[in-house]
C-alpha positions in Angstrom: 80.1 94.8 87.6 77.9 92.2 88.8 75.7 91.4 92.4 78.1 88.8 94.2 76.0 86.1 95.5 78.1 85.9 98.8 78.4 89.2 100.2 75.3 91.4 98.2 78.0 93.6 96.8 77.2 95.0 93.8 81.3 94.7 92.8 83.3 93.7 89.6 85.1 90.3 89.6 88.9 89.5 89.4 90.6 86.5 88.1 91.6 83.8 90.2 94.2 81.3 89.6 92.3 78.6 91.6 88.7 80.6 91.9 88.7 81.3 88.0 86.7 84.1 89.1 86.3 85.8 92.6 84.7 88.8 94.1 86.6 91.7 94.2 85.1 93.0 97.9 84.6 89.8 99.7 87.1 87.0 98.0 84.4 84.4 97.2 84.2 82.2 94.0 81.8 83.8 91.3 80.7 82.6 88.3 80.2 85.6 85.8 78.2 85.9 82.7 77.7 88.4 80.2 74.2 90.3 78.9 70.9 89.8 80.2 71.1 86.0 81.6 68.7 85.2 84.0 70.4 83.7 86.7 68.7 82.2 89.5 72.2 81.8 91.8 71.1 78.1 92.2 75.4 77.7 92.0 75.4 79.3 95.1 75.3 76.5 97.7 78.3 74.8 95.3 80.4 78.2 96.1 79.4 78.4 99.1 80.9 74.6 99.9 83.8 75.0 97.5 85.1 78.4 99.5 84.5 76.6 103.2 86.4 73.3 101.6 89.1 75.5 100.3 89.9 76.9 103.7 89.5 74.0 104.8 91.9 73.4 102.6 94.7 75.7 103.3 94.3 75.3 107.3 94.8 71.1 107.0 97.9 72.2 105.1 99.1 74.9 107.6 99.1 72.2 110.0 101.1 70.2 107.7 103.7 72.6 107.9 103.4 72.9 111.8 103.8 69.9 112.3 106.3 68.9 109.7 108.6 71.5 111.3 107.9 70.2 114.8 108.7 66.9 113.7 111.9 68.1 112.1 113.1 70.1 115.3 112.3 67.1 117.9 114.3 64.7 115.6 117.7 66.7 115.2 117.1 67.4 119.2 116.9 63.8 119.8 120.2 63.3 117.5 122.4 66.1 119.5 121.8 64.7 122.6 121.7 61.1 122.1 124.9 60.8 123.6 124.3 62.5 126.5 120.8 61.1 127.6 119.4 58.1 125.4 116.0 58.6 127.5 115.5 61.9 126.0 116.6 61.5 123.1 114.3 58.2 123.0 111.2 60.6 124.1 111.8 63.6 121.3 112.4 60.8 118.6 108.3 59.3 119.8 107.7 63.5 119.9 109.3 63.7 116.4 107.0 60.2 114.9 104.3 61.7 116.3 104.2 64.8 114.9 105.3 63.3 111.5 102.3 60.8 111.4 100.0 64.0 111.8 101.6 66.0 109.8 101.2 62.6 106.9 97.4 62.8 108.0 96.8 66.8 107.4 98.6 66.9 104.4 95.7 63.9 103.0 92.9 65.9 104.3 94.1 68.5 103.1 95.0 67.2 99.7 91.3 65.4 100.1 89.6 69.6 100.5 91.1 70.7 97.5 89.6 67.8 95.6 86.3 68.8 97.2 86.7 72.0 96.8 87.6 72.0 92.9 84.5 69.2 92.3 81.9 71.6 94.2 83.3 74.6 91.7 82.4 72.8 88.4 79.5 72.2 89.9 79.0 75.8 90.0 79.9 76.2 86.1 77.9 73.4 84.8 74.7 74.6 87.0 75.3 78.1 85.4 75.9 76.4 81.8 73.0 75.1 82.0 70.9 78.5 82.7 73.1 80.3 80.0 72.0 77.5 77.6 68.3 77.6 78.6 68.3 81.3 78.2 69.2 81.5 74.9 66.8 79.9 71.9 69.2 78.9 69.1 72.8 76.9 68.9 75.4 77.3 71.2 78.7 76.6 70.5 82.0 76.2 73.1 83.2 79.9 71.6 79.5 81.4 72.4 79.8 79.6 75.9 83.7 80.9 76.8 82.8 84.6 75.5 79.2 84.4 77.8 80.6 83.2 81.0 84.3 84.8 80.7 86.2 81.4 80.8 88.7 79.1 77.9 87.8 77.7 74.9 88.5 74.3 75.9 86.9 74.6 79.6 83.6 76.0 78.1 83.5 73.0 75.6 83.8 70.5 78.7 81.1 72.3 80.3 78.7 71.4 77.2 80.2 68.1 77.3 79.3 67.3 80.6 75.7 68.5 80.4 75.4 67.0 77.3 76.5 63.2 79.1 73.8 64.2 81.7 70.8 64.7 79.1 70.5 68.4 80.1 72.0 69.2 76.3 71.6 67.5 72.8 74.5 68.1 70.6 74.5 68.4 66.7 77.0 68.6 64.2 77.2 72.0 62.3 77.8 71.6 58.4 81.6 73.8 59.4 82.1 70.4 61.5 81.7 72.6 64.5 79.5 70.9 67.5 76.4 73.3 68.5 74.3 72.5 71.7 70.7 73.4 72.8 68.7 72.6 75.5 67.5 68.9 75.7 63.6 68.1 75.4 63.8 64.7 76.3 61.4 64.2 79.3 60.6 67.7 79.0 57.1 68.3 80.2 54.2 70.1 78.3 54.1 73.7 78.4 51.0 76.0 79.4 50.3 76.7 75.3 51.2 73.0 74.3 48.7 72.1 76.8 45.3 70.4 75.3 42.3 72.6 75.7 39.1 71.0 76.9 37.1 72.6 73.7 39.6 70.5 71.9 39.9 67.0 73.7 35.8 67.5 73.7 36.2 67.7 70.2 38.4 65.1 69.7 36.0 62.8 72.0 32.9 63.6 69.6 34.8 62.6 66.8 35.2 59.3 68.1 
Protein backbone atom coordinates (compact mmCIF):
# COMPACT_ATOMS: atom_id res chain seq x y z
CA UNK A 1 0.00 0.00 0.00
CA UNK A 2 1.24 3.26 -1.04
CA UNK A 3 -0.14 7.30 -0.64
CA UNK A 4 -1.75 7.92 -4.28
CA UNK A 5 -0.66 11.19 -5.37
CA UNK A 6 -4.14 12.01 -6.95
CA UNK A 7 -6.71 11.39 -4.46
CA UNK A 8 -4.44 11.31 -0.75
CA UNK A 9 -5.62 7.70 -0.35
CA UNK A 10 -3.39 5.72 1.40
CA UNK A 11 -4.58 2.50 -1.08
CA UNK A 12 -2.73 -0.38 -2.82
CA UNK A 13 -2.30 -0.16 -6.64
CA UNK A 14 -3.79 -2.55 -9.42
CA UNK A 15 -2.40 -3.24 -12.82
CA UNK A 16 -3.52 -1.53 -15.70
CA UNK A 17 -3.44 -2.58 -19.23
CA UNK A 18 -2.93 0.98 -20.48
CA UNK A 19 -2.13 2.84 -16.79
CA UNK A 20 0.69 0.05 -16.03
CA UNK A 21 -0.32 0.86 -12.64
CA UNK A 22 -3.44 2.69 -11.17
CA UNK A 23 -5.04 3.53 -7.95
CA UNK A 24 -7.18 1.13 -6.58
CA UNK A 25 -9.70 4.00 -4.86
CA UNK A 26 -9.65 6.76 -7.31
CA UNK A 27 -8.47 5.18 -10.98
CA UNK A 28 -5.51 7.49 -11.54
CA UNK A 29 -2.07 6.38 -13.13
CA UNK A 30 0.61 5.63 -10.25
CA UNK A 31 3.93 5.00 -10.50
CA UNK A 32 4.91 2.52 -7.59
CA UNK A 33 8.17 1.76 -6.11
CA UNK A 34 9.42 -0.51 -3.61
CA UNK A 35 11.41 0.16 0.00
CA UNK A 36 12.32 3.35 1.33
CA UNK A 37 12.55 5.62 -1.96
CA UNK A 38 12.27 9.12 -1.44
CA UNK A 39 9.89 10.31 -3.83
CA UNK A 40 9.26 13.80 -4.19
CA UNK A 41 5.83 13.13 -6.59
CA UNK A 42 7.54 15.60 -9.09
CA UNK A 43 5.67 12.77 -11.82
CA UNK A 44 2.60 14.09 -10.65
CA UNK A 45 1.80 16.99 -13.07
CA UNK A 46 2.78 14.06 -16.00
CA UNK A 47 -0.16 11.89 -14.42
CA UNK A 48 -2.16 14.37 -13.84
CA UNK A 49 -2.03 15.44 -17.84
CA UNK A 50 -1.77 11.88 -19.02
CA UNK A 51 -5.27 10.94 -17.07
CA UNK A 52 -7.11 14.30 -18.45
CA UNK A 53 -5.57 13.47 -22.10
CA UNK A 54 -6.82 9.87 -21.72
CA UNK A 55 -10.32 10.98 -21.17
CA UNK A 56 -9.90 13.08 -23.45
CA UNK A 57 -9.11 10.34 -25.19
CA UNK A 58 -11.95 8.05 -24.85
CA UNK A 59 -14.70 10.99 -25.21
CA UNK A 60 -13.10 12.14 -28.93
CA UNK A 61 -13.67 8.47 -29.62
CA UNK A 62 -17.21 8.17 -28.19
CA UNK A 63 -17.97 10.80 -30.58
CA UNK A 64 -16.47 8.84 -33.22
CA UNK A 65 -18.82 6.29 -32.67
CA UNK A 66 -21.87 8.85 -32.52
CA UNK A 67 -21.26 10.15 -35.24
CA UNK A 68 -20.12 7.17 -37.33
CA UNK A 69 -23.55 5.64 -36.56
CA UNK A 70 -25.38 8.94 -37.38
CA UNK A 71 -23.63 8.91 -40.51
CA UNK A 72 -24.54 5.38 -41.20
CA UNK A 73 -28.30 5.84 -40.41
CA UNK A 74 -28.76 9.20 -42.54
CA UNK A 75 -27.05 7.34 -45.61
CA UNK A 76 -29.27 4.10 -45.77
CA UNK A 77 -32.32 6.75 -45.08
CA UNK A 78 -31.23 8.68 -48.03
CA UNK A 79 -30.92 5.26 -50.11
CA UNK A 80 -34.69 3.93 -49.11
CA UNK A 81 -36.23 6.85 -50.12
CA UNK A 82 -34.43 8.10 -53.05
CA UNK A 83 -37.00 7.04 -55.18
CA UNK A 84 -39.59 8.60 -53.59
CA UNK A 85 -38.16 12.21 -52.86
CA UNK A 86 -34.58 12.87 -54.38
CA UNK A 87 -34.70 16.31 -52.18
CA UNK A 88 -34.55 14.38 -49.15
CA UNK A 89 -32.75 11.92 -49.89
CA UNK A 90 -30.20 14.76 -51.37
CA UNK A 91 -30.39 16.47 -47.68
CA UNK A 92 -29.75 13.05 -45.43
CA UNK A 93 -26.88 12.12 -47.90
CA UNK A 94 -25.19 16.16 -46.95
CA UNK A 95 -26.56 14.96 -43.07
CA UNK A 96 -24.77 11.55 -43.68
CA UNK A 97 -21.07 13.50 -45.20
CA UNK A 98 -21.42 15.64 -42.56
CA UNK A 99 -21.45 13.55 -39.82
CA UNK A 100 -18.81 11.27 -41.49
CA UNK A 101 -16.24 14.18 -41.90
CA UNK A 102 -16.65 14.73 -37.97
CA UNK A 103 -16.71 11.49 -37.11
CA UNK A 104 -12.92 11.30 -39.51
CA UNK A 105 -11.97 14.49 -37.33
CA UNK A 106 -12.74 12.89 -33.60
CA UNK A 107 -11.38 9.77 -34.38
CA UNK A 108 -7.68 11.99 -35.21
CA UNK A 109 -8.05 13.86 -32.02
CA UNK A 110 -8.75 11.22 -30.42
CA UNK A 111 -6.06 9.04 -31.86
CA UNK A 112 -3.77 12.36 -31.31
CA UNK A 113 -4.91 12.07 -26.93
CA UNK A 114 -3.76 8.71 -26.65
CA UNK A 115 -0.44 9.71 -28.11
CA UNK A 116 -0.37 12.47 -25.60
CA UNK A 117 -1.50 10.66 -23.07
CA UNK A 118 0.99 7.61 -23.43
CA UNK A 119 4.14 10.39 -23.97
CA UNK A 120 3.05 12.31 -20.58
CA UNK A 121 3.09 8.66 -18.74
CA UNK A 122 6.76 7.87 -19.58
CA UNK A 123 7.35 11.02 -18.54
CA UNK A 124 6.12 9.88 -15.29
CA UNK A 125 8.48 6.65 -15.26
CA UNK A 126 11.58 8.26 -16.35
CA UNK A 127 11.10 11.31 -13.67
CA UNK A 128 10.60 8.52 -11.02
CA UNK A 129 13.74 6.51 -12.64
CA UNK A 130 15.57 9.02 -12.05
CA UNK A 131 14.80 9.52 -8.13
CA UNK A 132 15.04 5.59 -7.75
CA UNK A 133 18.51 5.96 -9.36
CA UNK A 134 19.62 8.98 -7.21
CA UNK A 135 18.49 7.23 -4.06
CA UNK A 136 20.45 4.49 -4.28
CA UNK A 137 24.60 4.75 -4.13
CA UNK A 138 25.93 1.82 -6.16
CA UNK A 139 25.05 0.14 -9.82
CA UNK A 140 21.83 -0.28 -11.05
CA UNK A 141 20.99 -2.62 -13.36
CA UNK A 142 17.47 -2.98 -15.71
CA UNK A 143 16.56 -6.20 -13.22
CA UNK A 144 17.26 -3.87 -9.99
CA UNK A 145 15.07 -1.09 -11.80
CA UNK A 146 11.89 -3.66 -12.93
CA UNK A 147 11.94 -5.40 -9.32
CA UNK A 148 12.09 -1.49 -7.65
CA UNK A 149 9.33 0.09 -9.55
CA UNK A 150 7.09 -3.19 -10.28
CA UNK A 151 7.37 -3.00 -14.15
CA UNK A 152 9.24 -5.50 -17.27
CA UNK A 153 12.60 -6.29 -17.76
CA UNK A 154 12.73 -4.70 -21.09
CA UNK A 155 10.61 -1.44 -20.12
CA UNK A 156 12.93 -0.76 -17.07
CA UNK A 157 16.01 -1.07 -19.39
CA UNK A 158 14.47 1.62 -21.71
CA UNK A 159 13.92 3.75 -18.85
CA UNK A 160 17.80 3.68 -18.05
CA UNK A 161 18.30 4.12 -21.70
CA UNK A 162 16.57 7.11 -22.04
CA UNK A 163 17.97 8.87 -18.96
CA UNK A 164 21.14 7.79 -19.87
CA UNK A 165 20.70 9.66 -23.69
CA UNK A 166 19.71 12.69 -21.50
CA UNK A 167 23.00 12.79 -19.34
CA UNK A 168 20.90 12.16 -16.12
CA UNK A 169 22.76 8.49 -16.13
CA UNK A 170 26.35 7.19 -17.03
CA UNK A 171 26.34 3.63 -18.15
CA UNK A 172 29.23 1.01 -17.62
CA UNK A 173 29.86 -2.27 -18.70
CA UNK A 174 29.84 -5.02 -15.87
CA UNK A 175 32.72 -7.76 -16.42
CA UNK A 176 29.14 -10.46 -16.75
CA UNK A 177 28.55 -8.11 -19.93
CA UNK A 178 25.64 -6.75 -18.07
CA UNK A 179 25.12 -2.74 -18.36
CA UNK A 180 25.00 -1.05 -14.75
CA UNK A 181 23.87 2.71 -14.34
CA UNK A 182 24.46 5.40 -11.74
CA UNK A 183 23.73 8.82 -11.42
CA UNK A 184 25.65 11.18 -13.77
CA UNK A 185 28.11 13.85 -12.24
CA UNK A 186 28.65 15.63 -15.24
CA UNK A 187 27.79 19.34 -14.49
CA UNK A 188 27.02 18.33 -11.11
CA UNK A 189 27.61 21.14 -8.78
CA UNK A 190 29.89 21.06 -5.50
CA UNK A 191 28.42 19.79 -2.46
CA UNK A 192 28.31 21.58 1.10
CA UNK A 193 31.55 19.11 2.30
CA UNK A 194 33.31 19.38 -1.27
CA UNK A 195 33.06 22.95 -0.70
CA UNK A 196 36.51 24.89 -0.16
CA UNK A 197 36.86 26.29 3.37
CA UNK A 198 38.14 29.77 3.73
CA UNK A 199 41.06 28.46 6.30
CA UNK A 200 41.97 26.50 3.24
CA UNK A 201 41.82 28.86 0.18
CA UNK A 202 43.68 31.36 2.84
CA UNK A 203 46.13 28.82 2.94
CA UNK A 204 46.40 28.05 -0.42
CA UNK A 205 46.80 32.03 -1.06
CA UNK A 206 49.86 32.15 1.44
CA UNK A 207 51.42 29.58 -0.33
CA UNK A 208 51.55 31.49 -3.28
Amino acid sequence: MSKCPHCGAVAHVEPSPSLRWRCAVCGGPVVPTEGDIARSDGELPHLVRSHRARAMALGWLAAFFVLGSIAAMAVGVALLVWFASHVVAALLGLVGAGAATFAVVSLGRSRRRRAEARAELDHAWDRVAGEVLRARSGDTTAADLARIMSTKEDHAEGLLSRLSAQGGARVDVRDDAELAYRVSDEGAAPGKDDAESPEAAGSRLRAR
